[in-house]
N, C-alpha and C positions, 0 to 999 in steps of 0.2 A: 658453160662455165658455172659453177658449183657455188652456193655462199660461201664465207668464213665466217668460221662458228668458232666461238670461243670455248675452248676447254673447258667442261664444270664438272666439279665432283661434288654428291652431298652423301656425307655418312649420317645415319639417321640409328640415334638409341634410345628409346623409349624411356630409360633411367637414366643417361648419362645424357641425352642432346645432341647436336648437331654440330660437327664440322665442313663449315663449305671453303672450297676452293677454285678458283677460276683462272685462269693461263690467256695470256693474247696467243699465243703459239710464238711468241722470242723471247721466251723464257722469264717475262716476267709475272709475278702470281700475288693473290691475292687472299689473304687469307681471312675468315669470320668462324667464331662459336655463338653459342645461346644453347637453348630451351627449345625441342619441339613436347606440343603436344597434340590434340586432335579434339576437334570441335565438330560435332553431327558429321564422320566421315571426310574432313578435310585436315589436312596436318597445318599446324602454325605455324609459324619459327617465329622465335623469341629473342630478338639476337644483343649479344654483346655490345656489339659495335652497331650503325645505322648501317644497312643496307642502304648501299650508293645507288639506289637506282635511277638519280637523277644527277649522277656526276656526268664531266662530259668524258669517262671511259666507262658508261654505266651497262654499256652491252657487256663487255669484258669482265666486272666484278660484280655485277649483281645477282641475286637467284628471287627468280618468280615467287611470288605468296600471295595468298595463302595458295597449297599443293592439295591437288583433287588428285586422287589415284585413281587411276586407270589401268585394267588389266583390258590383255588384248591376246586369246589364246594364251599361253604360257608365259608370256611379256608384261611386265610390271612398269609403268610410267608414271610419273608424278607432273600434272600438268596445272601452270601458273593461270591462266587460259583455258578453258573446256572449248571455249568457240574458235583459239586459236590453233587448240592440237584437232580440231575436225578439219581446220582448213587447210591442216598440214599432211590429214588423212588423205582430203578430196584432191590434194595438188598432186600425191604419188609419192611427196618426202617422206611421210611414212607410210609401212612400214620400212625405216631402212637397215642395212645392213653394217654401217660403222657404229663405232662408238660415239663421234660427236652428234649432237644434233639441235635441233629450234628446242626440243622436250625432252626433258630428263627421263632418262631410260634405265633400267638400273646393270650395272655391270656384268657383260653377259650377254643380256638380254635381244641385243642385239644378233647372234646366231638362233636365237628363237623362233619356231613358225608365228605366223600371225593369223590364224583363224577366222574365219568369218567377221564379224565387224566387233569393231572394239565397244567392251564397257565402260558406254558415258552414263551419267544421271540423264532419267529419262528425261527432264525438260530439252536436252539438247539431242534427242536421236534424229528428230531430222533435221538436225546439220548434217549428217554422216550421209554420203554419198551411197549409190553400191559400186561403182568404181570408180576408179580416180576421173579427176576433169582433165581429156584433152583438148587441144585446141592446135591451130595451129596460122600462120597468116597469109590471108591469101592475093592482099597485094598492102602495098608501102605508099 
């Protein structure tokens, strides 16, 4: 059985800023603007309104920051987390194949191959696995 991941969108314009948007998936949404801009290779966001990240629907409307990009073969991610999109590498969730996910992926990018192992900053290459961790249990 699968997480539920909450719908995020972020539009990001270098002169204009950012709109984010986030969905429970029944149809309720959430909307925020501001300001991004980018500090030694990470993106800010500057926002309008506070980011809820400690409301109690804060999974549902909040978006990660500061954003580390991450390319991965031809796939472009924006991760809130470096230590936690490696863990999302080594589990097998990425790379995935939908649109929703734990890491903002950019629209698209999702039918993308994923290449050999993704571009983190080198402090964190050995978080990255060379293949995903299985496991399995072998008694209860």
């Amino acid at each position: 059985m699968g997480r539920h991941l909450p719908l995020r969108r972020l539009r990001l314009s270098p002169r204009e800023g950012f709109v984010f948007r986030s969905g429970s998936g029944l149809g309720e949404t959430h909307d925020n603007v501001g300001a991004v801009s980018e500090d030694d290779g990470v993106l800010v966001l500057e926002w309008e309104w506070p980011n809820p990240r400690f409301a109690s629907d804060a999974e549902i409307r909040s978006c990660p920051e500061p954003l580390q990009p991450i390319l991965w073969g031809e796939r472009r991610y924006l991760a809130g987390s470096v230590p936690f999109f490696c863990s999302e590498v080594n589990s097998g969730a990425e790379p995935r194949q939908r649109v929703s996910g734990a890491v903002l992926l950019c629209l698209g990018d999702e039918r993308l191959p994923a290449r050999g192992k993704p571009r983190v900053p080198a402090e964190f290459d050995a978080c990255l696995l060379d293949t995903p961790l299985e496991a399995r249990v072998l008694s209860d």
